[in-house]
C-alpha positions as CSV (number, residue, x, y, z in Angstrom):
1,X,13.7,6.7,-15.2
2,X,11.4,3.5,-15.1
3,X,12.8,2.0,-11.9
4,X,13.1,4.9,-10.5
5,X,9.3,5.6,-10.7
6,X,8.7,1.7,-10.5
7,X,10.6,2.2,-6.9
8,X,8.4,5.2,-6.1
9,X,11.4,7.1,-5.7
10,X,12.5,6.2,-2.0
11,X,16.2,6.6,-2.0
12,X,16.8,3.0,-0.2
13,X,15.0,0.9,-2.9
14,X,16.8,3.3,-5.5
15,X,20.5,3.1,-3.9
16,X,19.8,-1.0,-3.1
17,X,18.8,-0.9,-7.2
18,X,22.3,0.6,-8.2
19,X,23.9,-1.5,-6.1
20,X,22.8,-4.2,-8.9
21,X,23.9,-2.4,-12.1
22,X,27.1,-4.3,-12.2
23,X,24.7,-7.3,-12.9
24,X,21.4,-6.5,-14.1
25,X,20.5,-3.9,-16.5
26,X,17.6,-1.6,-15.3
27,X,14.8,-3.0,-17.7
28,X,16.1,-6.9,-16.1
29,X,15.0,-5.4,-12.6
30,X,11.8,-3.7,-13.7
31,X,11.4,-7.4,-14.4
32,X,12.5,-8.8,-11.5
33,X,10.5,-5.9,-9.1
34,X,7.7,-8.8,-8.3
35,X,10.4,-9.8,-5.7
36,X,11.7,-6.7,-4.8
37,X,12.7,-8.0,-1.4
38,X,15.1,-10.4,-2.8
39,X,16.4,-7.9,-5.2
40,X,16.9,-4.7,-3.0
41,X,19.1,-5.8,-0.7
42,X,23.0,-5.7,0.2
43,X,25.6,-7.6,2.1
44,X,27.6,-4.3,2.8
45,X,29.0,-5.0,6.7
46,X,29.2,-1.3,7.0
47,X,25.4,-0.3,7.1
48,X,23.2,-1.5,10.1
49,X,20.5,-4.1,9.1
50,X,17.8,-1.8,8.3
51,X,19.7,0.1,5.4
52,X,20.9,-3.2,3.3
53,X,17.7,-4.2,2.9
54,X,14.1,-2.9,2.1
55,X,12.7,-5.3,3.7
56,X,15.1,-4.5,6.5
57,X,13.9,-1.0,6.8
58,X,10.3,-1.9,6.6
59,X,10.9,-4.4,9.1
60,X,12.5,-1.6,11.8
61,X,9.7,0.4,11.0
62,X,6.7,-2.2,11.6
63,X,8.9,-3.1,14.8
64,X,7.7,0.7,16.0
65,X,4.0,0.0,15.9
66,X,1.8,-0.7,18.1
67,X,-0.5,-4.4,18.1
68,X,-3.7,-2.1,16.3
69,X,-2.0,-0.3,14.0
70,X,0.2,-3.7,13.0
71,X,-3.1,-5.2,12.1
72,X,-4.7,-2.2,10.9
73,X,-2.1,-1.9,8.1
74,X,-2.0,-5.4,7.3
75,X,-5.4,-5.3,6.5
76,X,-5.1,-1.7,4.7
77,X,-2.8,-3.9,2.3
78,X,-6.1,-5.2,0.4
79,X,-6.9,-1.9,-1.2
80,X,-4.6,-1.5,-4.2
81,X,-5.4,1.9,-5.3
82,X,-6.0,4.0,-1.8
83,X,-8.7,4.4,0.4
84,X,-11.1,6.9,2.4
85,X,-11.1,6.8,6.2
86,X,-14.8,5.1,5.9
87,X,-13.5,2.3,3.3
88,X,-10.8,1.4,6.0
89,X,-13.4,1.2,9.1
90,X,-15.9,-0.8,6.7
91,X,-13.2,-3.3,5.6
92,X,-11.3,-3.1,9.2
93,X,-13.5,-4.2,12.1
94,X,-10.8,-1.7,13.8
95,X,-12.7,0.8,16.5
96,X,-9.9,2.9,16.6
97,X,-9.4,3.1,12.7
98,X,-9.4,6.9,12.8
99,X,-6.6,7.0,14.6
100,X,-4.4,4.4,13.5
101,X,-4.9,5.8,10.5
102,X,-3.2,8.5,11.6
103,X,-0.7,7.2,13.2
104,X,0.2,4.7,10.2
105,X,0.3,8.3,8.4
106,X,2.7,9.5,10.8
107,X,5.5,6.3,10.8
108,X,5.2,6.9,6.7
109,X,3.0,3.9,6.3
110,X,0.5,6.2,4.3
111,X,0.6,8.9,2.5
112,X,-2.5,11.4,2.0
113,X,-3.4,11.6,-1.4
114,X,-3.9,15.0,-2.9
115,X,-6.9,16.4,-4.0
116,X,-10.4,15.9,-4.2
117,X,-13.4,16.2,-1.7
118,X,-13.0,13.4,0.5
119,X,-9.6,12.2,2.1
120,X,-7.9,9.2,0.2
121,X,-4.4,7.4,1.4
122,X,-2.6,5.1,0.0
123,X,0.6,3.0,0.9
124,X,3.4,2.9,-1.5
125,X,3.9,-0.7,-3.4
126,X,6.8,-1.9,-1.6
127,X,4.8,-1.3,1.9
128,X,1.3,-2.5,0.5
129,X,4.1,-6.0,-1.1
130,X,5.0,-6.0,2.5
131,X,1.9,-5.5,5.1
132,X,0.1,-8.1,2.3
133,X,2.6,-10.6,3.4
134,X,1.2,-10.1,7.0
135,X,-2.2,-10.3,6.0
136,X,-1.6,-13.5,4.8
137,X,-0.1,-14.6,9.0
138,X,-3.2,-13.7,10.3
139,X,-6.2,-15.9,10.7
140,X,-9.0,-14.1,9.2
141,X,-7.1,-12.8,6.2
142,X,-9.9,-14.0,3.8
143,X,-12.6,-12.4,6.1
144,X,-10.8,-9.1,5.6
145,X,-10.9,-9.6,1.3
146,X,-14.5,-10.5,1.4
147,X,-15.0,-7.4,3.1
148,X,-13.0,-5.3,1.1
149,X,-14.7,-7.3,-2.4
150,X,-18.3,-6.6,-0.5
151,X,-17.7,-3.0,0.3
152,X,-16.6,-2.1,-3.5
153,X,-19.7,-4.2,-4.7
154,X,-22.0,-1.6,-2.5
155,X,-19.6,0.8,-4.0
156,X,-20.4,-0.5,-7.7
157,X,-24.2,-0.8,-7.1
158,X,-25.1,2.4,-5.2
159,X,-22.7,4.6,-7.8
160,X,-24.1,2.4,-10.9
161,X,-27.5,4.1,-10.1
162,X,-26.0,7.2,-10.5
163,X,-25.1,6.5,-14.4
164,X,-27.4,8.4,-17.1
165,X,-28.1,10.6,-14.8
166,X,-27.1,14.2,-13.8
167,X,-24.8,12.8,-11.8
168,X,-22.9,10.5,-14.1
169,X,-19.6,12.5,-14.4
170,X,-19.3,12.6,-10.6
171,X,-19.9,9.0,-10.8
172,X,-17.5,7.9,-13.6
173,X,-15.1,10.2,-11.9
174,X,-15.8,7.8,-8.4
175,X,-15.4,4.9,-10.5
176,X,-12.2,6.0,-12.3
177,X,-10.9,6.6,-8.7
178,X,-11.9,3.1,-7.3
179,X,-10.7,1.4,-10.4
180,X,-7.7,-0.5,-9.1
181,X,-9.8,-1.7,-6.0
């Protein structure tokens, strides 16, 4: 039950991860998940390319995109717990964010979160594992975590004044949210 919530339940990772249990137990890949693209794969001749390996699938995927919403999601890979649509254009530089954000949404890329007042998405790991490893090929990958690390410091100073105040459960609750970034 682990792995299978550790893979976030997409039937690829979780069939590539049974293909394994003839030599790892399941707690030796919940270890090993850290290089998920090495462990979830197969040599199977019968399946096509993109379903014996994760990375393989995510790779026929990306392949779909176009240039903005390549870079878009590369960058999108420095939030590790979700974003709103005006986190992504403050971190982004990307004009058309809105709607590359829509269209990441619709190639699976994201997923809306549920809940609350504002729209969140978030990528699931093994996309976030992936589109970080393209960060790192572009030039300004740094530029685009100092953003990101500058945006949530606004974040932390303008909700901090909220904090023994009548608003402070509505700010906790914000900075409960924002934790992991």
């Amino acid at each position: 039950e682990a792995l299978c919530t550790a893979l976030e339940g997409v039937p690829l990772a979780i069939e590539l991860a049974a293909s394994r249990l003839a030599v790892l137990s399941p707690d030796e890949m919940l270890e090993r998940l850290d290089e998920r693209f090495k462990l979830l794969q197969t040599r199977a001749p019968d399946l096509p390319p993109r379903q014996r390996a994760l990375r393989g699938a995510i790779d026929w995927s990306y392949e779909l995109l176009g240039e903005g919403e390549k870079q878009l999601l590369s960058v999108l890979s420095v939030f590790a717990g979700g974003f709103s649509v005006a986190a992504a254009e403050s971190v982004s530089d990307d004009f058309d964010a809105l709607e590359n954000i829509a269209e990441l949404q619709r190639h699976s890329f994201l997923r809306r979160e549920a809940g609350g007042a504002k729209a969140r998405f978030a990528m699931l790991e093994s996309v976030r594992v992936y589109a970080a490893e393209k960060l790192e090929e572009l030039p300004d990958a740094q530029e685009f975590k100092l953003r990101h690390a500058a945006h949530f410091l606004k974040f932390a100073e303008k909700t901090g004044t909220l904090l023994r105040t009548r608003q402070e459960a509505a700010a906790l609750d914000q900075f409960w949210i924002e934790r992991p970034n």
